[in-house]
N, C-alpha and C positions, 0 to 999 in steps of 0.2 A: 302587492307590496304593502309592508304595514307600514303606519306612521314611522318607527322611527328608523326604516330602511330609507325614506321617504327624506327625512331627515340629513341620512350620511349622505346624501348625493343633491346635494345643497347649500350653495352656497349664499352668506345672509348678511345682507346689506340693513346696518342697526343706526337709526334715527331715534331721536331724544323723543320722548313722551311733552317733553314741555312746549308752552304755545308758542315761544322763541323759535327751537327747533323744527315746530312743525311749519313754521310761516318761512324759516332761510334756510334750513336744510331739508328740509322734503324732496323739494325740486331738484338741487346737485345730487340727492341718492337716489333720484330718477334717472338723470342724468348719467350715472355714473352704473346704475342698474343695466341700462341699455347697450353700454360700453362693452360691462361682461358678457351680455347676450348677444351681442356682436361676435367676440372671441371666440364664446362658448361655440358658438355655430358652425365658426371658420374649424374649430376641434371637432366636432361631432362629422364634417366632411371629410375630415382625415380617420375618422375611424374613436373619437372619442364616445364612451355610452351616454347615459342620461344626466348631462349636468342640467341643473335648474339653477335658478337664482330668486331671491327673494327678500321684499323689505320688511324689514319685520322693527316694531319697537323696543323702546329698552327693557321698558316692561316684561313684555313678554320672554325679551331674551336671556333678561339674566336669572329669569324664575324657573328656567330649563337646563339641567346641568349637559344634556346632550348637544346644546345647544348653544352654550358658551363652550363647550371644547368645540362645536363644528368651524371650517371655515367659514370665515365672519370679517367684513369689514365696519367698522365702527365711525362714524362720523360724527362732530358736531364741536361743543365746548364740552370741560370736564362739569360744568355748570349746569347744562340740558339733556345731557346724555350721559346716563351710569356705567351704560357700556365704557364709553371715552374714560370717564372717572375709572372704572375697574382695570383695562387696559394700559394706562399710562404708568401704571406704576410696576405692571409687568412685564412690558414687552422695550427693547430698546433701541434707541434714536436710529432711523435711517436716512433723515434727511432735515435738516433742522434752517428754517430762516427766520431768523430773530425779530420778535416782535407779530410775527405774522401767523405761523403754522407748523406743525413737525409733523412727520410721517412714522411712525414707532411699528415693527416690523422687526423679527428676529428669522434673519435667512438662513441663518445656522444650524438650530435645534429643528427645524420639522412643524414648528408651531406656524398653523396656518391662518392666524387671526392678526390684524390690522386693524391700526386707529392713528384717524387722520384726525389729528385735532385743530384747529383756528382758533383765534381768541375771537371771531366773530363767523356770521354768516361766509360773508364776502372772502374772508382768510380760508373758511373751511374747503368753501370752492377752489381756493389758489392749491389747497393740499390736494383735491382730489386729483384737479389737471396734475400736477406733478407725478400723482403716483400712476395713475394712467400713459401718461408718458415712460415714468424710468421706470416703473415697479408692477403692474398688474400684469401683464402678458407673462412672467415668470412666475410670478405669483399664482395665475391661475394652472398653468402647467403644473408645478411644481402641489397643487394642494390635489387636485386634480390626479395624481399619479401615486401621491400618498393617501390616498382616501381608496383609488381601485374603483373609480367610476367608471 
C-alpha cells in the first residue's frame, strides 16, 4: 500500500504546533484519539476494512493538500492551531455554547472534517466530550462509508 492509499483510510486527529497547544491539547487529542479507536474496533467487528487514526500537527497538516481534504478533526484555539483557524471559517456551527466552545461540522455536504474550537484548553476539552457524545459515532460511519474503507 503506498503513502497515500495509507492516507485515504485515515482518519487525523490535528493539534496546534504551539507550546500552548501542545501543553492543553495534546492530552484531550489523545483522549479523544482513543475514543475513535474504540469505535473504529467495535466497526472493524462488524466487518469494517482498515480504519486507522492519527495525531498529526498543524504543521504538517495543512502543508498536505491530501491531507487537508482527508477526514480530520481539528482541535484547539484559532490562535494555536491553523488547522482550527483554516476550518472555522469553512465549515458550519453544529453545536455553539457561548463564551465556551463551538463544534463546526457540515452534516450535509459530505465534507468530513471537524473543528472543535475553545477559547481555552479547558473549553477545548468541554468541545470534544460533547462531540463524542452527540457527533462522532456518526461522523465516523458516515466518513467511513464515503471514503470506501
Amino acid at each position: 500500500m503506498n503513502d497515500q492509499d495509507q492516507r485515504s483510510k485515515t482518519f487525523y486527529v490535528v493539534v496546534g504546533s504551539h507550546p500552548t497547544a501542545e501543553r492543553e491539547d495534546r492530552p484531550t487529542a489523545y483522549r479523544l484519539l482513543e475514543r475513535i479507536d474504540q469505535a473504529v474496533a467495535l466497526m472493524r467487528a462488524d466487518g469494517a476494512g482498515e480504519l486507522k487514526s492519527q495525531i498529526l500537527t498543524d504543521l504538517w497538516f495543512m502543508n498536505d493538500p491530501v491531507l487537508v481534504a482527508s477526514p480530520a478533526i481539528a482541535l484547539g484555539t484559532a490562535g494555536t492551531n491553523a488547522a482550527v483557524a483554516h476550518f472555522s471559517s469553512r465549515l458550519p456551527q453544529a453545536l455553539v455554547v457561548d463564551g465556551k466552545f463551538e463544534i463546526l461540522l457540515d452534516r450535509a455536504s459530505g465534507d468530513h472534517r471537524v473543528c472543535l474550537r475553545g477559547v481555552d484548553g479547558p473549553s477545548t476539552a468541554l468541545a470534544v466530550d460533547a462531540f463524542i457524545q452527540r457527533f462522532m459515532a456518526h461522523w465516523i460511519e458516515e466518513a467511513a462509508s464515503a471514503a470506501q474503507f
